[in-house]
Backbone as a chain_set.jsonl record, in Angstrom:
{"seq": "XXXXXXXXXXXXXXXXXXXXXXXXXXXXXXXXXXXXXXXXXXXXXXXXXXXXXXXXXXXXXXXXXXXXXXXXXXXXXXXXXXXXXXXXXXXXXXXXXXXXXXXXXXXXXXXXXXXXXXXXXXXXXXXXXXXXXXXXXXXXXXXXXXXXXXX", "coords": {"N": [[1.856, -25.212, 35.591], [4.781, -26.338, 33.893], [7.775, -25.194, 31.998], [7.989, -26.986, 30.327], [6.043, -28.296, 29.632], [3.214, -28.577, 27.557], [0.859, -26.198, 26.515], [-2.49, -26.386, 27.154], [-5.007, -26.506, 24.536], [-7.572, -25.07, 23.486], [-9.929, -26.084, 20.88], [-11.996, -24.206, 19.401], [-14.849, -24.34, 16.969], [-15.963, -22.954, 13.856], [-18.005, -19.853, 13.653], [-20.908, -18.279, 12.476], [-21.309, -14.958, 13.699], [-22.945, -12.255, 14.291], [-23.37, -8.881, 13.204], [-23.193, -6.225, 15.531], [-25.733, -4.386, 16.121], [-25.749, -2.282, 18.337], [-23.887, -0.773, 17.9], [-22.193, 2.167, 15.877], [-23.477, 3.555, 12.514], [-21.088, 3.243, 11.02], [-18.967, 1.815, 12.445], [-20.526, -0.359, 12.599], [-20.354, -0.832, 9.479], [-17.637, -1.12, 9.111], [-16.72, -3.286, 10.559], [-18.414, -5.33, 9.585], [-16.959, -6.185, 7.465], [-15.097, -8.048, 7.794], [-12.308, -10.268, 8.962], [-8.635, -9.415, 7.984], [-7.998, -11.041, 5.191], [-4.981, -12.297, 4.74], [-2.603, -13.18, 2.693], [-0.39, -17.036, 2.474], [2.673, -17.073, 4.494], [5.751, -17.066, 2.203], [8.192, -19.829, 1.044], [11.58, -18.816, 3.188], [13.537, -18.655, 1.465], [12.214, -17.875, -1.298], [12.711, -15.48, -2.761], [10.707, -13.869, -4.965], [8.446, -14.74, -4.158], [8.134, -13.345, -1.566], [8.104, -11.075, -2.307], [5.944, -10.416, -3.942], [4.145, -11.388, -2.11], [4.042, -9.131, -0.448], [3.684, -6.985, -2.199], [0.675, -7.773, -2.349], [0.089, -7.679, 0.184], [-0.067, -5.023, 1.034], [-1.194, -3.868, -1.45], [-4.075, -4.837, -0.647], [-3.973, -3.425, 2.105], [-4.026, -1.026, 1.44], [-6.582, -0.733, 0.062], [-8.759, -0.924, 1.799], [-7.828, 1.712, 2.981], [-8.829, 3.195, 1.594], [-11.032, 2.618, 1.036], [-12.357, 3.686, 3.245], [-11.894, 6.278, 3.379], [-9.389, 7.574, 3.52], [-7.715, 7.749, 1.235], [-7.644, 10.176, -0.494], [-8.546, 12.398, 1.101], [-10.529, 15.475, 0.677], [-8.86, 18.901, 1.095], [-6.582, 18.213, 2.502], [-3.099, 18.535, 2.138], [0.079, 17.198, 0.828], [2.622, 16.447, 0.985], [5.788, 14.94, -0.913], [8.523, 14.806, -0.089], [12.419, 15.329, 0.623], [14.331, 14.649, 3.081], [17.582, 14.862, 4.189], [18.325, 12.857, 2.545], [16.283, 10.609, 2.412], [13.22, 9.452, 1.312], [10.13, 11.25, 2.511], [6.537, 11.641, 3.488], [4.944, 14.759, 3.716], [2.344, 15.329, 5.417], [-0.522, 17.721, 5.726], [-3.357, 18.645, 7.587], [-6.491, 19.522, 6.6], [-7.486, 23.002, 7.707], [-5.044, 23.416, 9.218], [-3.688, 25.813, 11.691], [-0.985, 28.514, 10.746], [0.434, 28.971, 12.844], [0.875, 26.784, 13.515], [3.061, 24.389, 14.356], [4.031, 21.817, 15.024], [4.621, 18.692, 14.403], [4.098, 15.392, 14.306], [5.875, 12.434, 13.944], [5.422, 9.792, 11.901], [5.718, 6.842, 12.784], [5.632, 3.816, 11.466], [3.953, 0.316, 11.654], [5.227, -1.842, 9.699], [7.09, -4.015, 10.08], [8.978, -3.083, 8.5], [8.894, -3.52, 5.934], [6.124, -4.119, 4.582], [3.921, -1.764, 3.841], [4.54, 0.567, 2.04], [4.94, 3.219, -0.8], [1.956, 4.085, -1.998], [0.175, 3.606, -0.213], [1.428, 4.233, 2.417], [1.331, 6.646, 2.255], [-1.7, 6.67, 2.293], [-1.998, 6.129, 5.146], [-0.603, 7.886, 6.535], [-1.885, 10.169, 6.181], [-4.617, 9.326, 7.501], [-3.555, 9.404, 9.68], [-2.725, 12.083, 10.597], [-5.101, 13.51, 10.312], [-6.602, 12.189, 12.458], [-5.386, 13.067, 14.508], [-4.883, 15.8, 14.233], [-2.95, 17.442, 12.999], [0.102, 18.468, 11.647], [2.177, 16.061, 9.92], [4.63, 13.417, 9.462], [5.889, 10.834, 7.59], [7.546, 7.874, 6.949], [8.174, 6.015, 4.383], [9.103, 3.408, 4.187], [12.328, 3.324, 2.096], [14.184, 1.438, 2.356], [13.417, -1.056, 1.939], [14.599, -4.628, 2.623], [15.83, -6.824, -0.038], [15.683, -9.418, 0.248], [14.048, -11.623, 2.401], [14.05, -11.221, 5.832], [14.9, -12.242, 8.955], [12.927, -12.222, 11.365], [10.782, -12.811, 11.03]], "CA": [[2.403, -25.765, 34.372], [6.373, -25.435, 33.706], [7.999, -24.984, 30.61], [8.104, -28.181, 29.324], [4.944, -29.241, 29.272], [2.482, -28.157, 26.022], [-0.332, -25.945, 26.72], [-4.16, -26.559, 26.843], [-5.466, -26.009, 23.586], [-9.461, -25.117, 23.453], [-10.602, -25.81, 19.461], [-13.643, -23.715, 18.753], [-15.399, -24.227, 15.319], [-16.128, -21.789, 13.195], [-19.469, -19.82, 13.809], [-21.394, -16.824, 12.534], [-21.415, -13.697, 14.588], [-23.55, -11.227, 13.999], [-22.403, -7.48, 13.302], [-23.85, -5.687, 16.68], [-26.679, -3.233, 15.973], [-25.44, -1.395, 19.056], [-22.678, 0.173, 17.231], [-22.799, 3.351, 14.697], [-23.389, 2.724, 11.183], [-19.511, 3.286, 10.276], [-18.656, 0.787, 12.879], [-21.114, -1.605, 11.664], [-19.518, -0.977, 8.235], [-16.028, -1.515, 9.566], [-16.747, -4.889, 11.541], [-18.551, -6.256, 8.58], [-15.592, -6.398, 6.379], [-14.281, -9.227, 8.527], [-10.654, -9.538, 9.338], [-7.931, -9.078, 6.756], [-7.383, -12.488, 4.795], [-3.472, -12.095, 4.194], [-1.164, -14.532, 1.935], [0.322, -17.173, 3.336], [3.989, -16.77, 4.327], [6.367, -18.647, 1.184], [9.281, -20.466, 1.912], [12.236, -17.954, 3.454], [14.002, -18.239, 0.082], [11.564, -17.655, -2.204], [12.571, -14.063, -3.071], [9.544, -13.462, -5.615], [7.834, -15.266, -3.589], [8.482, -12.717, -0.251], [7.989, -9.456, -3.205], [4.219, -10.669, -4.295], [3.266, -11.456, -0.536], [4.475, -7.692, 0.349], [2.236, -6.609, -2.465], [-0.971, -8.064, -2.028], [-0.779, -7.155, 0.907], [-0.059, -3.529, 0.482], [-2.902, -3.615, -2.319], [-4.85, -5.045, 0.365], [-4.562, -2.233, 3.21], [-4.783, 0.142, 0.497], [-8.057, -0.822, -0.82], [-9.08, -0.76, 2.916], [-7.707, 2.664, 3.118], [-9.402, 3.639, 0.309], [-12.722, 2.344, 1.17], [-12.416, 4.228, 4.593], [-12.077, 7.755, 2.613], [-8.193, 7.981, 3.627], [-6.413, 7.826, -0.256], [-7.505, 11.495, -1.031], [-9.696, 12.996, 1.354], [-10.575, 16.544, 0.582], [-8.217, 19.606, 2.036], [-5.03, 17.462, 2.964], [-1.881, 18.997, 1.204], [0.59, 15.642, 0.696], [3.984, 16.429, -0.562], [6.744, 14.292, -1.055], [10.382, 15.481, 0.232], [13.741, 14.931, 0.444], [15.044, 14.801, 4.026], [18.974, 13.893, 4.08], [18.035, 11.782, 1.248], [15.215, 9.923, 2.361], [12.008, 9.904, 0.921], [9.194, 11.427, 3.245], [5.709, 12.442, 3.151], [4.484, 15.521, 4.631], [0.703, 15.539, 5.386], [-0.604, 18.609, 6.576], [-4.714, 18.035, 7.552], [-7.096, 21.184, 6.522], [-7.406, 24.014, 8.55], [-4.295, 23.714, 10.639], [-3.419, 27.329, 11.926], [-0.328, 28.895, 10.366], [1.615, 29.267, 13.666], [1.272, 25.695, 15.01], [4.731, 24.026, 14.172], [4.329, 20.885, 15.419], [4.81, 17.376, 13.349], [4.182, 14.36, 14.289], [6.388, 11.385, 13.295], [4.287, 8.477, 11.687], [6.308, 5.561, 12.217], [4.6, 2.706, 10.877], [4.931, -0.685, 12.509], [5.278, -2.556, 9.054], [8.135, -4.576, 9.733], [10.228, -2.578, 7.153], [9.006, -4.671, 4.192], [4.764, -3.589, 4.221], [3.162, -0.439, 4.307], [5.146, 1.66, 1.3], [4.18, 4.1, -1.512], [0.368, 4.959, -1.838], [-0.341, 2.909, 1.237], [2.017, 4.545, 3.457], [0.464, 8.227, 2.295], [-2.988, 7.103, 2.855], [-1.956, 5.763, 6.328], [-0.45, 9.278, 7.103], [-3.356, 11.275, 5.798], [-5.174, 8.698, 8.603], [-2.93, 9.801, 11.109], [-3.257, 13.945, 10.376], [-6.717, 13.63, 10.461], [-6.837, 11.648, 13.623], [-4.468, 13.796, 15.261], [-5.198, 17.657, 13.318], [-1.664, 17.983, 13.044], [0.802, 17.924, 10.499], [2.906, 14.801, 10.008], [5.852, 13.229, 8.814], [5.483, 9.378, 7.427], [8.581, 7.673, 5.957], [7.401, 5.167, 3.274], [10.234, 2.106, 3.997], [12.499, 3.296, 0.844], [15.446, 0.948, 2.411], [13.241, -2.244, 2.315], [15.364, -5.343, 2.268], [15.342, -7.449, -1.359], [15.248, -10.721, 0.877], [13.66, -11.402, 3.687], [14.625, -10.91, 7.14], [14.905, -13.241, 9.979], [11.92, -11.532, 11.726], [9.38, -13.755, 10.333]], "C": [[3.874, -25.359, 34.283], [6.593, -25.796, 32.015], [7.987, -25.802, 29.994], [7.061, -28.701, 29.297], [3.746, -28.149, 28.067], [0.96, -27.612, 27.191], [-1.908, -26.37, 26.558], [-4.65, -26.302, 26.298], [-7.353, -25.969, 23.11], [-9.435, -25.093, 22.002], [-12.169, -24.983, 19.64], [-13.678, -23.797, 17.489], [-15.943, -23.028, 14.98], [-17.437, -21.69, 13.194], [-19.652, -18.312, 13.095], [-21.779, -15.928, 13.443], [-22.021, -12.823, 13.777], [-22.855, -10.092, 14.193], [-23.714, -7.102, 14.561], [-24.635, -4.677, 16.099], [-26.357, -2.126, 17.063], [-24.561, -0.25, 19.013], [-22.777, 1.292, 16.276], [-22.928, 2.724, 13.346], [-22.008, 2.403, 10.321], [-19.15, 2.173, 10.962], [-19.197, -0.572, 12.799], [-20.246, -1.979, 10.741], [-18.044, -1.536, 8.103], [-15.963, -2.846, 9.853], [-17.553, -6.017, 10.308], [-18.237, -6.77, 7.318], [-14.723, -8.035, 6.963], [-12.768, -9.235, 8.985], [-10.114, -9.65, 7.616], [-7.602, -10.6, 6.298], [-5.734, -12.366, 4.064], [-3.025, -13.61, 3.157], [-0.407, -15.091, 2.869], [1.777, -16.64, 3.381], [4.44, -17.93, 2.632], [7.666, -18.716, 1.919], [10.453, -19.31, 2.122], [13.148, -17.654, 2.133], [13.773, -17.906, -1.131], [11.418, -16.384, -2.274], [11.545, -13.451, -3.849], [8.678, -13.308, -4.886], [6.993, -14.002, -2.236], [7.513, -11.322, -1.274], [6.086, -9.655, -3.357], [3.355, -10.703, -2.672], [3.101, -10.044, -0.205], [3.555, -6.993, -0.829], [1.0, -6.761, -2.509], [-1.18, -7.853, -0.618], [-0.919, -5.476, 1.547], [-1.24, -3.299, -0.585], [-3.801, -3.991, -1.017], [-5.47, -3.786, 1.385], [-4.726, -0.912, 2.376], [-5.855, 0.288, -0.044], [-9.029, -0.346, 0.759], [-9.113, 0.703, 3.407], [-8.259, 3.284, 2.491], [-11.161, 3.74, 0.755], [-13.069, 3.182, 2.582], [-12.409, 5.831, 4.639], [-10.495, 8.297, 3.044], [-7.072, 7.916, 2.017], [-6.621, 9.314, -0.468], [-8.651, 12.436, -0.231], [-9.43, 14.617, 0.933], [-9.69, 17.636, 1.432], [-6.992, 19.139, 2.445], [-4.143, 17.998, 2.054], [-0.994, 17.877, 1.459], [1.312, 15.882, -0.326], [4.667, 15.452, -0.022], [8.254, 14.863, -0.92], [11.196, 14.96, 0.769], [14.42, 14.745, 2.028], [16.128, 13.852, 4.063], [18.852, 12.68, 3.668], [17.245, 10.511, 1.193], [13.573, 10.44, 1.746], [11.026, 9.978, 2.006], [7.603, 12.604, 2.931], [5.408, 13.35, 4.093], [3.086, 15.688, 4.575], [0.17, 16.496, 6.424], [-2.51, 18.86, 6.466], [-4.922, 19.805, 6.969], [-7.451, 22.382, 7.938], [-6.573, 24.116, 9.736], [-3.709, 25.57, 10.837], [-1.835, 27.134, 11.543], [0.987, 28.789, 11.358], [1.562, 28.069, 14.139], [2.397, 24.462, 13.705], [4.502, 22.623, 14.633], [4.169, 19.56, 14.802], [5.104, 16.443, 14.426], [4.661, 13.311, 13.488], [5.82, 10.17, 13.083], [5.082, 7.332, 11.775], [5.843, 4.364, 12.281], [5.044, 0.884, 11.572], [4.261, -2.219, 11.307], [6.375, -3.448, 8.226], [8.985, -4.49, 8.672], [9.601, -2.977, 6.081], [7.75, -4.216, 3.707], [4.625, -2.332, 4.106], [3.984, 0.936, 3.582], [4.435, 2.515, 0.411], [3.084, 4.979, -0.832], [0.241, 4.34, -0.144], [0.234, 3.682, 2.431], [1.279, 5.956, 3.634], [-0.681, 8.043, 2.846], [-3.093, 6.773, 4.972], [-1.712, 7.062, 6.796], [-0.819, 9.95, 7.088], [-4.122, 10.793, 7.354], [-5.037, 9.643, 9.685], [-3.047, 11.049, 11.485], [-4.314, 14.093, 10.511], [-7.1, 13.343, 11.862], [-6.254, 12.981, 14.425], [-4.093, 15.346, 14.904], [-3.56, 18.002, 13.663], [-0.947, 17.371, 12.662], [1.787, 16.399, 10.853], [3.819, 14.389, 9.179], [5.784, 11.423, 8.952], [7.104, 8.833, 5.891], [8.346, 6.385, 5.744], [8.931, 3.619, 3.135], [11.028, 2.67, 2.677], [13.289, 2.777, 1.193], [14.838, -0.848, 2.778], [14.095, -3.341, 1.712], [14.965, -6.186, 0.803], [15.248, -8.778, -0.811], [14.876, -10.483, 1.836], [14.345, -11.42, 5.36], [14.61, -12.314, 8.376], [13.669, -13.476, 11.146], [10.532, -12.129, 11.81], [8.718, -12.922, 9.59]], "O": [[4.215, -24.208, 34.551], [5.906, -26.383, 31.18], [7.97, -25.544, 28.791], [7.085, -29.844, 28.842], [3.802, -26.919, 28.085], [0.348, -28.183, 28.093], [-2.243, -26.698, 25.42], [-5.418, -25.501, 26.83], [-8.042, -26.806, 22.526], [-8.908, -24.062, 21.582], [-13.234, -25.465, 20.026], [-12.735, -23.417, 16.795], [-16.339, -22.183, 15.782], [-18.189, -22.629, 12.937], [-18.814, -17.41, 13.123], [-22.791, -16.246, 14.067], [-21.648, -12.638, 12.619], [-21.946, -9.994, 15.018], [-24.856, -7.56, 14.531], [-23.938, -3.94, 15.402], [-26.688, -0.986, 16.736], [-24.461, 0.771, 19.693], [-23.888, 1.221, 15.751], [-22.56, 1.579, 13.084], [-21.846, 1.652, 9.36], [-18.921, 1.244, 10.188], [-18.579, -1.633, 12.892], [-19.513, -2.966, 10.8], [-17.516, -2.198, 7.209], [-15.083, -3.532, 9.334], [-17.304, -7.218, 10.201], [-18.829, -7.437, 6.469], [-13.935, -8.787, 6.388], [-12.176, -8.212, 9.327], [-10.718, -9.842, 6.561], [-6.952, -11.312, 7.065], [-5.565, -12.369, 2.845], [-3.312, -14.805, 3.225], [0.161, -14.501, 3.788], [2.163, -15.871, 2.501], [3.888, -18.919, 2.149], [8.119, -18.09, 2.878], [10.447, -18.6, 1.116], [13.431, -16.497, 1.822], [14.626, -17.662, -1.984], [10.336, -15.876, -1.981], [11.338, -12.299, -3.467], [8.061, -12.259, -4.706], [5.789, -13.837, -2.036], [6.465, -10.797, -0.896], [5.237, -8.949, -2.813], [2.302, -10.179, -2.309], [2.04, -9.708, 0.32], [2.591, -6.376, -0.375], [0.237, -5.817, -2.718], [-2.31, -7.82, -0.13], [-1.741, -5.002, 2.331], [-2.138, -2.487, -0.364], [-4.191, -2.993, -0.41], [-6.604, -3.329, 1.524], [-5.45, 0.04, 2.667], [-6.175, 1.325, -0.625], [-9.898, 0.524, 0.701], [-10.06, 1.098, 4.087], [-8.231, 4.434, 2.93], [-12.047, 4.595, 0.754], [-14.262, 3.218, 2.884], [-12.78, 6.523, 5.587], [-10.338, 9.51, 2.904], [-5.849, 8.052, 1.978], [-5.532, 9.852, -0.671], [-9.498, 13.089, -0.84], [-8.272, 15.025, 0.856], [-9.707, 17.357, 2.631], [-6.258, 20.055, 2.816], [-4.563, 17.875, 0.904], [-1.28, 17.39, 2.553], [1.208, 15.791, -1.549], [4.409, 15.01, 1.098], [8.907, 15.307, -1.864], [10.902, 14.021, 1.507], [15.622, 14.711, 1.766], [16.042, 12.625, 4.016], [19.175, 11.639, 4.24], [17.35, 9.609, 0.363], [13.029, 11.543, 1.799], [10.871, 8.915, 2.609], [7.525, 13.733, 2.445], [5.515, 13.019, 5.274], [2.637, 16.247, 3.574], [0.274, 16.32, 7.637], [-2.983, 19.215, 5.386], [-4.167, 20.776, 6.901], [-7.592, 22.038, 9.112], [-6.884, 24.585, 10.831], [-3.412, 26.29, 9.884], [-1.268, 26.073, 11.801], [2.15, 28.607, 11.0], [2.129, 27.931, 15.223], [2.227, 24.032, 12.564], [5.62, 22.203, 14.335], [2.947, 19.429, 14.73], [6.014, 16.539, 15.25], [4.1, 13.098, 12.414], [5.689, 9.422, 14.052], [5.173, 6.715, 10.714], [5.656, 3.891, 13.402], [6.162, 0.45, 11.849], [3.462, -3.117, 11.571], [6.636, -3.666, 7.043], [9.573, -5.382, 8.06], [10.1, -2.495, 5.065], [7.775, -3.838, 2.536], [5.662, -1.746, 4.416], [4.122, 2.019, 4.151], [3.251, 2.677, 0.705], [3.022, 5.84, 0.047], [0.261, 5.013, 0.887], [-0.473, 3.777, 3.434], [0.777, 6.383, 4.674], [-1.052, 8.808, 3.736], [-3.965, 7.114, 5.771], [-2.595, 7.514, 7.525], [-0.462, 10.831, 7.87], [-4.238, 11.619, 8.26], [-5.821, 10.341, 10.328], [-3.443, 11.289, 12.626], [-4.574, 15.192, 11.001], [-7.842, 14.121, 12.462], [-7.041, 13.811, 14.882], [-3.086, 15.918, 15.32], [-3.176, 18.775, 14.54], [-0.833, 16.16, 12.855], [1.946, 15.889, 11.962], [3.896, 14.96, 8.092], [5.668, 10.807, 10.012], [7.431, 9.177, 4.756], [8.285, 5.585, 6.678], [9.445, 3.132, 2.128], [10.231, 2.488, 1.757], [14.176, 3.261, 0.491], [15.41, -1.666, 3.499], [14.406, -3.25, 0.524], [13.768, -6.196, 0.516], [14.57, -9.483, -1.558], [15.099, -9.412, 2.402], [15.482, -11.872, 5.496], [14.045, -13.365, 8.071], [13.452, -14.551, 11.707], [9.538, -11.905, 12.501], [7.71, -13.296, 8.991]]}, "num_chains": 1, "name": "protein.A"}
């Protein structure tokens, strides 16, 4: 095929899949949430427009996060500080030992514009937990007021 000619497009219709019994009961639970139904895009100038999309779907992965036991799990300490005048959270999981120093940088891959506030904390709680060691998660505070070119 060269570049100019249009790919081979297979339609499949829409079918029910069963959640796998082979899986644990959390991963059951996980897979039978379905995927994420997002907002569509609005038109590139529709500045409101861009602001409401970026919260629903921030409410969105936060409810997700939520339902997954990452907004407040037990033992996590989750401050908020100042580094050379950005806002960043520090999430430090339970029982990390006193002498281990090492932080992980959460950087989030929510095209600048998603994944701020609460949402960004419970994502970095995620990540400390996953990874038993403290972390450092910076919450977009320089997201653009229009949208980007980026899609």
């Amino acid at each position: 095929m060269t570049d100019s000619e249009s790919p081979v497009v297979l339609e499949v219709p829409a079918r029910a899949i069963p959640v796998p019994t082979s899986v644990s009961p959390e991963a059951q639970a996980y897979l039978a949430r379905g995927p994420l139904q997002t907002p569509e895009n609005p038109p590139i100038d529709d500045i409101e427009g861009w602001r409401n999309r970026i919260a629903a779907i921030d409410e969105m992965m936060l409810r997700r996060q939520t339902g997954l036991g990452n907004a407040s799990p037990d033992g996590f300490q989750v401050a908020e500080v100042a580094l050379d005048g950005a806002k960043v959270y520090t999430i430090t999981p339970p029982s990390l030992e006193p002498e281990d120093h090492r932080v992980y940088l959460d950087a989030h891959g929510g095209a600048f514009i998603v994944g701020g506030g609460e949402l960004c904390r419970a994502q970095g709680i995620r990540t400390a937990d996953r990874f038993r060691m403290r972390v450092r998660r910076l919450p977009d505070a320089a997201r653009p007021s229009i949208p980007s070119s980026s899609g």
